[in-house]
C-alpha positions in Angstrom: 93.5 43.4 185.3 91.7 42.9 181.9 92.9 44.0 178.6 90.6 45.8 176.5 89.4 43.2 174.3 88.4 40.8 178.0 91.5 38.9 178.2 93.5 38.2 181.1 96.2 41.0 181.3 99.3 39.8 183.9 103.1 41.2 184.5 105.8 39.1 184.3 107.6 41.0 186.6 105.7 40.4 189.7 107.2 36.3 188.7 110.5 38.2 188.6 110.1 40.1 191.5 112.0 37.9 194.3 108.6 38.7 196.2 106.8 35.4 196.7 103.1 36.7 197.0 103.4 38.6 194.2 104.7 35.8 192.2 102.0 32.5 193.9 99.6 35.8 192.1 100.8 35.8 188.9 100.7 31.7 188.8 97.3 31.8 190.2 95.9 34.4 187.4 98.0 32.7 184.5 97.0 29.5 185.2 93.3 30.4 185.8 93.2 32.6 182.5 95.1 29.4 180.7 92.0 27.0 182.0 89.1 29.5 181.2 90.3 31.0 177.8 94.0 30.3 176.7 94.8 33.7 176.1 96.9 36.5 178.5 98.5 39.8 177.3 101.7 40.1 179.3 103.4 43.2 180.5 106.9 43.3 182.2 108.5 40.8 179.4 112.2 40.6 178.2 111.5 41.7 174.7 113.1 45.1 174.3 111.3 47.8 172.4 113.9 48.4 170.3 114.1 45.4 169.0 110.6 44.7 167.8 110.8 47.9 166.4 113.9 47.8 164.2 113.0 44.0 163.4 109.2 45.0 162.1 111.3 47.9 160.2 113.3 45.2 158.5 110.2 42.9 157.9 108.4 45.5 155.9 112.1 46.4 154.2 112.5 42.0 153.2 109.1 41.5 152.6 108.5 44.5 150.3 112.2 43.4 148.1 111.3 41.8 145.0 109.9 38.6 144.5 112.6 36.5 142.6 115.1 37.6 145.7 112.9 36.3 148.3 112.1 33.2 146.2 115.8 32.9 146.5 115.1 32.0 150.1 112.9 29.3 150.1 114.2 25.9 149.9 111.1 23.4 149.6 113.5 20.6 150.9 113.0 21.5 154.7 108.9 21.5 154.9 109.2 25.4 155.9 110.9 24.8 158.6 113.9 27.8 157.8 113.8 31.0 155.2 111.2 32.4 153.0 107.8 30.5 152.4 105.6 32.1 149.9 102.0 33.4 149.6 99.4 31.0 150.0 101.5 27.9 150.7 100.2 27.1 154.2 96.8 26.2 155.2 94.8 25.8 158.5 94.3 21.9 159.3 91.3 20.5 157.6 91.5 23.3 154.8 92.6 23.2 151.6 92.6 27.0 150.5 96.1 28.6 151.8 95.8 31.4 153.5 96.4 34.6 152.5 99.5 35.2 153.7 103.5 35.0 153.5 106.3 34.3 156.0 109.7 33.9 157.1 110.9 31.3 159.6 114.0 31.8 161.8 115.1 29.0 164.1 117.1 27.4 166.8 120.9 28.4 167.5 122.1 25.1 169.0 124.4 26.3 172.1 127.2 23.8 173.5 127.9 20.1 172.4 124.4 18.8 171.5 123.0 15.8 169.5 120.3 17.6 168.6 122.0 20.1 165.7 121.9 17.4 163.2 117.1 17.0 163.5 117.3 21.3 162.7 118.4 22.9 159.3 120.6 26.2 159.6 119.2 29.3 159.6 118.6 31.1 156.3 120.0 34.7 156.3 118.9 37.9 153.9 122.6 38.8 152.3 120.6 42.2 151.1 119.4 42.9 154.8 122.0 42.1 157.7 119.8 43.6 160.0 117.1 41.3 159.2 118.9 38.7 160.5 120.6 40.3 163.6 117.2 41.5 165.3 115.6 38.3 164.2 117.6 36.2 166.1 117.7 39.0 168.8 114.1 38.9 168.9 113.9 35.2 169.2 116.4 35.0 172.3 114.5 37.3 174.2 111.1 35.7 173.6 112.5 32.6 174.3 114.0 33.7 177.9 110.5 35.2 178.0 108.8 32.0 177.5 111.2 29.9 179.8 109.6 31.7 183.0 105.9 31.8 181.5 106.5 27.9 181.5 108.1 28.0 185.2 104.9 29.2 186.6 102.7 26.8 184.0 104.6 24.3 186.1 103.8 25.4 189.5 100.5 25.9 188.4 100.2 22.3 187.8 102.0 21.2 190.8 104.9 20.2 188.7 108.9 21.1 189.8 109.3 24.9 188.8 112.4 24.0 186.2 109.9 21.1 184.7 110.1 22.3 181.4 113.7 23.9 181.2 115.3 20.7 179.6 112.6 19.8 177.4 112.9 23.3 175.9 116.7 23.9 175.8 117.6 23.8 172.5 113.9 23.0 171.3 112.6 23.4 168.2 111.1 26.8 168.8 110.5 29.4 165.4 110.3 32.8 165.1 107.8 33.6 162.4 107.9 37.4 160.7 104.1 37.2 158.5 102.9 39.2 155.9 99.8 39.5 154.7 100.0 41.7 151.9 97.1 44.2 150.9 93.9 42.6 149.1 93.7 43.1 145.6 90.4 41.5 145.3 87.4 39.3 146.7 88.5 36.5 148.3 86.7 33.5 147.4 86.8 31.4 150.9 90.3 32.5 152.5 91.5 34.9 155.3 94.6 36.1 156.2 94.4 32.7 158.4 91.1 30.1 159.0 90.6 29.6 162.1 93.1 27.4 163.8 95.0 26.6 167.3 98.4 26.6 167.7 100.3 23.2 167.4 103.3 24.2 170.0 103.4 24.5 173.9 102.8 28.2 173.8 102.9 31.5 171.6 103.9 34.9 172.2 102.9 37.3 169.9 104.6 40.7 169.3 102.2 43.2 169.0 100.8 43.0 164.8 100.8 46.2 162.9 97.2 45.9 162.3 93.9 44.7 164.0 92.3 41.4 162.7 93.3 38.9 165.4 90.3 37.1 166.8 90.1 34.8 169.5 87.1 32.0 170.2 85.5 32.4 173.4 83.2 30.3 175.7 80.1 31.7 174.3 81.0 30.7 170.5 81.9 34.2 169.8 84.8 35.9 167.9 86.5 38.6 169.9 89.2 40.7 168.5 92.6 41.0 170.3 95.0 43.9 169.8 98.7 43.7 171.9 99.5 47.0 173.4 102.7 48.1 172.8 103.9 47.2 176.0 102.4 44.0 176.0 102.7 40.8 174.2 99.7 37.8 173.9 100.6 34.4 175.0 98.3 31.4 174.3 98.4 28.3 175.0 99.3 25.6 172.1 98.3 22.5 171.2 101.4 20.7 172.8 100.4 21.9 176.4 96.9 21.4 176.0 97.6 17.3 175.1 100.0 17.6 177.9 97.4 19.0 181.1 94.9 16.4 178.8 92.6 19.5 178.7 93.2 21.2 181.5 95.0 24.2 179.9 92.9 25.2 176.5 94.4 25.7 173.4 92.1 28.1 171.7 90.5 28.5 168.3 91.8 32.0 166.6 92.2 33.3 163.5 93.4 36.7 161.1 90.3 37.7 159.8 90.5 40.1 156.5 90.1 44.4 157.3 86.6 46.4 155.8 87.2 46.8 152.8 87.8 50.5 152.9 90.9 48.9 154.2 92.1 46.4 151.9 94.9 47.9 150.5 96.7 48.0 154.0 99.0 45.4 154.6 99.8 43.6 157.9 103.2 42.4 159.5 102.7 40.0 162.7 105.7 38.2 164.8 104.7 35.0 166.2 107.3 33.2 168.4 106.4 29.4 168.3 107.7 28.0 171.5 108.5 24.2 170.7 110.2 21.8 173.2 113.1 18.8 172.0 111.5 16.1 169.4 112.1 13.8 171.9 109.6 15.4 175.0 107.0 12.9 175.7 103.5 14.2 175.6 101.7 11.5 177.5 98.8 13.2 179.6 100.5 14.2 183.4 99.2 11.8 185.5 97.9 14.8 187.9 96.0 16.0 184.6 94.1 12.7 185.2 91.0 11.6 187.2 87.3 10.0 187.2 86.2 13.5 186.3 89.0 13.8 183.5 89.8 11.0 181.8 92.8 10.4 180.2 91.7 12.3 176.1 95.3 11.5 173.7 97.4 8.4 173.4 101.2 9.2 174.5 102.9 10.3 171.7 106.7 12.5 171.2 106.8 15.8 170.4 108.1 15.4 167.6 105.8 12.8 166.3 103.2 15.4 167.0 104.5 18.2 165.1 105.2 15.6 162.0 101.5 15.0 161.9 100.7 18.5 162.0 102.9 20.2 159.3 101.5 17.8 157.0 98.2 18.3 157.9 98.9 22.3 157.3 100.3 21.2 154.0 103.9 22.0 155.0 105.4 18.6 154.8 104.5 16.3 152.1 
C-alpha cells in the first residue's frame, strides 16, 4: 500500500499478528522501502490516540506560556540534551543559521540497577503543566515499545537474530522532541523551519505534525511533501542504522520547509521520537552489510562517539 505522498505505507500489526506470512511481509516491504527511500508511514502502532492528542494539547499550552518561564527550563550545561531549548539555537550540520524553530527534550527513565543513569541528565519537568510531563513520558514509552519491534524486523531483514537490537536499545539514549515553530513574522533571510538534514539516530518516528511542510529527498533529486495520517506515524531511517547496514538502509535527506505566505502566521507543533541505542553500541559496518560490490564506507566507531560528533556539529554541544 502507498501513502499519498508515494511512500511506503505498512501495519505493524501484521508483525504482531502471531501469523508468520503476514509478518516475513511486513519485513520484506520495510526493509525494501528502508533500501529504496528510508521512509514508511506505519499503521497498527502502540501509540494511543489519546495520548498524542492530550500531549500536542499541552505542547501548544507550554509553548505558548511566557518566555521568561520557559527560559526557566533550559539549562545550557547539558548540550540540549533535557528541558526547554530556545528559538534558533540549533542548526542543520554544515549550517550556521539556526533554524527557525524551538523545542523541548524529554528523555530516558532508567528502569532497574543500571550503570548507565549516571551518562543521562534527569528529566526536566513544567511545574505549571503536570500534564505536560505525564503524556510526555507516556508518549515516549509507547513509541519506544513501538520502535523495539520496527527494529526486530530491521534485524530479520538483515539476517541478524530477531532480539539483535533489544540490548543495545534498553535503556538507550532515545529523546522525545515536542517542536515549535512559531508563526513568521517576517522574510526569512536563508532559514526554514529546518535545512535540510538526516537524522543522526537509528530511526525516527514521527507523530503526525499539526501542519504540512515535511519534505522528504527522493531518488530523482526531488522534494516530496509527507503528511502522517492520523492513524499513522512516519518512520525513517537515521544516520546510526545507515553506518551500521554501511549503506544498505538509507538515511534520507528531509527538511520543514516554511508555509505560503498567506500562511505565515500559522504556527506548527511536530513530535519527533529519536530512537538512540546505549553510548556504548558499536557501529562497525555488519560484516553481512559487506562485500566486493559494497565495500566497507565508515571506520568503527561507538555510538556514543557518534552522537558527540554530531551535536556539535548541529551546534548543540560546544
Amino acid at each position: 500500500m502507498i501513502h499519498s505522498a508515494g511512500i511506503p505505507s505498512v501495519d505493524l500489526s501484521d508483525f504482531l499478528s502471531g501469523d508468520d506470512s503476514r509478518k516475513t511481509k511486513f519485513v520484506q516491504n520495510l526493509g525494501k522501502a528502508y533500501e529504496d527511500i528510508g521512509f514508511v508511514a506505519v499503521r497498527g502502532h502502540l501509540l494511543q490516540d489519546v495520548t498524542s492528542s492530550i500531549l500536542y494539547a499541552q505542547c501548544q499550552q507550554f509553548f505558548g506560556l511566557p518566555q521568561d518561564i520557559k527560559n526557566k527550563y533550559e539549562d545550557p550545561k547539558i548540550a540540549g540534551q533535557r528541558g526547554y531549548t530556545s528559538f534558533g539555537k540549533e542548526h542543520a550540520k554544515g549550517r550556521n543559521v539556526g533554524d527557525l524553530k524551538e523545542f523541548w527534550h524529554f528523555g530516558q527513565m532508567v528502569e532497574g540497577i543500571d550503570p548507565i543513569k549516571s551518562e543521562y541528565p534527569d528529566n526536566i519537568f513544567v511545574e505549571e503543566l503536570p500534564e505536560f510531563n505525564t503524556y510526555g513520558i507516556k508518549a515516549y514509552k509507547e513509541l519506544e515499545e513501538t520502535g523495539k519491534h520496527m527494529l526486530r524486523a530491521i534485524a530479520l531483514y538483515l539476517d541478524l537474530d530477531e532480539f539483535f537490537f533489544d540490548d543495545k536499545i534498553k535503556n538507550g539514549n532515545s529523546i522525545l522532541r515536542p517542536i515549535h515553530y512559531p508563526p513568521i513574522t517576517h522574510e526569512p533571510e536563508t532559514a526554514v523551519r529546518a535545512a535540510e538534514h538526516e537524522d543522526i539516530n537509528l530511526i525516527t518516528l514521527l507523530m503526525g505534525a499539526s501542519s504540512e511542510g515535511l519534505e522528504v529527498l527522493n531518488k530523482q533529486g526531488k522534494w516530496v511533501g509527507i503528511t502522517a495520517l492520523p492513524e499513522q506515524l512516519v518512520v525513517n531511517v537515521g544516520d546510526m542504522l545507515q553506518r551500521l547496514t554501511n549503506n544498505k538502509l538509507k538515511s534520507t535527506t528531509h527538511r520543514v520547509v516554511n508555509p505560503a505566505r498567506e500562511q505565515w502566521s500559522n504556527p506548527r507543533f511536530s513530535i519527533p521520537f529519536f530512537l538512540h541505542p546505549r553510548s556504548d553500541m558499536r557501529l562497525d559496518c555488519l560484516e553481512n552489510c559487506v562485500n566486493a560490490e559494497n565495500s566497507k564506507h565508515y571506520e568503527p566507531i561507538s555510538a556514543g562517539e557518534y552522537l558527540n560528533e554530531r551535536l556539535k556539529e548541529i551546534g548543540l554541544k560546544k
